[in-house]
N, C-alpha and C positions, 0 to 999 in steps of 0.2 A: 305344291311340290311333293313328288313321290319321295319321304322319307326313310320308307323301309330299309333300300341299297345302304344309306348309310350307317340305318341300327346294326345292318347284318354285317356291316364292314368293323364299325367300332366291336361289338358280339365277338365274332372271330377272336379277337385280342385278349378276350376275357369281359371282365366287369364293365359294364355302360353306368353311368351316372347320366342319371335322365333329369334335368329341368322342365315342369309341368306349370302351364298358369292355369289355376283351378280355374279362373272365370270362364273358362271354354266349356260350352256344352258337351256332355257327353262325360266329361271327367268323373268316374267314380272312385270317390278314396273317401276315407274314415271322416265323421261332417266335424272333427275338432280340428284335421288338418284345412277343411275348406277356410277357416278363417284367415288364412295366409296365403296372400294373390301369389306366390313362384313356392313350390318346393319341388327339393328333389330325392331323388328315391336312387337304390342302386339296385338293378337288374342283372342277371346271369345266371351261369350256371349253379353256381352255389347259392347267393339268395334269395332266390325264384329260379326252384330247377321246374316248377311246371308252368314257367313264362311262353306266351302261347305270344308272336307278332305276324302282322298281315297288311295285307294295301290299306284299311282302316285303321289301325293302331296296335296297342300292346297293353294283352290282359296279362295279369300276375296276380297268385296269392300271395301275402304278405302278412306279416305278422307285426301288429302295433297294438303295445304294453301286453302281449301273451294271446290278445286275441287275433283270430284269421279274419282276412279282410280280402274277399276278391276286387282287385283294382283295376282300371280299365283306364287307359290314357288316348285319346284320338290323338292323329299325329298334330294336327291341327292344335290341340294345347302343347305339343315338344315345342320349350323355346332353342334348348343347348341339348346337347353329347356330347360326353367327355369318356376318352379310359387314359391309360396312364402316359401315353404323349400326345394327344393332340385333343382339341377342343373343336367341336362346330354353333355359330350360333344362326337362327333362323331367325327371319322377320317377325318381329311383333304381331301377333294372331289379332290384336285386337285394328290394328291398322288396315288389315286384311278384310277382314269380317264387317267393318262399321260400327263396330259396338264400341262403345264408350269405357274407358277402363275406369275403373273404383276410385272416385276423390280420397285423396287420405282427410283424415281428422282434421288437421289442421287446416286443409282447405275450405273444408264444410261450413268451418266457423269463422274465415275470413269473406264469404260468402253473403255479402248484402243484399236486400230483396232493391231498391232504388226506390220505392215508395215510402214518401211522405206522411204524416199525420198534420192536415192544415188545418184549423180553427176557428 
């Protein structure tokens, strides 16, 4: 799905609040944020006035705890956009793609192998 039409529409309005699932390749941002499979970031003209978007995604410098961090989002990790009346959400990238999303913890350890120790 071409999602740029939309960023440029939500843009117009002012602030986008972008939902990103780090697990998509290509996603660059700070590696203490990759530990959490959805964040989301606020994009415009005031907090990324050098936000740069195209048929492939949306780069932005950003600033996390003082330091600059160029980010790169493929549209393919946007789940949502949001500005202040309306919301869109897109199909789960990972349904798309084939890839397998991240067991949480709790899964991992409910997680039996089915082999035996016989005697």
């Amino acid at each position: 799905m071409n999602k740029l039409p939309v960023f440029e529409w939500f843009a117009a309005q002012g602030d986008v609040l972008v939902t990103v699932n780090t697990s998509v390749a290509g996603v660059d941002i700070p590696s203490r944020l990759r530990q959490q499979e959805v964040v989301d970031f606020i994009l415009g003209e005031t907090p990324t006035p050098k936000m740069a978007a195209d048929e492939h995604g949306v780069n932005a410098a950003m600033r996390f705890g003082g330091a600059l961090h160029d980010c790169y989002f493929p549209w393919e990790a946007v789940i949502q956009m949001s500005g202040q009346d309306s919301v869109i959400q897109f199909r789960n990238p990972t349904a798309a793609t084939g890839t397998e999303p991240r067991p949480s913890p709790a899964a991992q350890k409910k997680k039996k192998s089915g082999l035996r120790l016989v005697k």
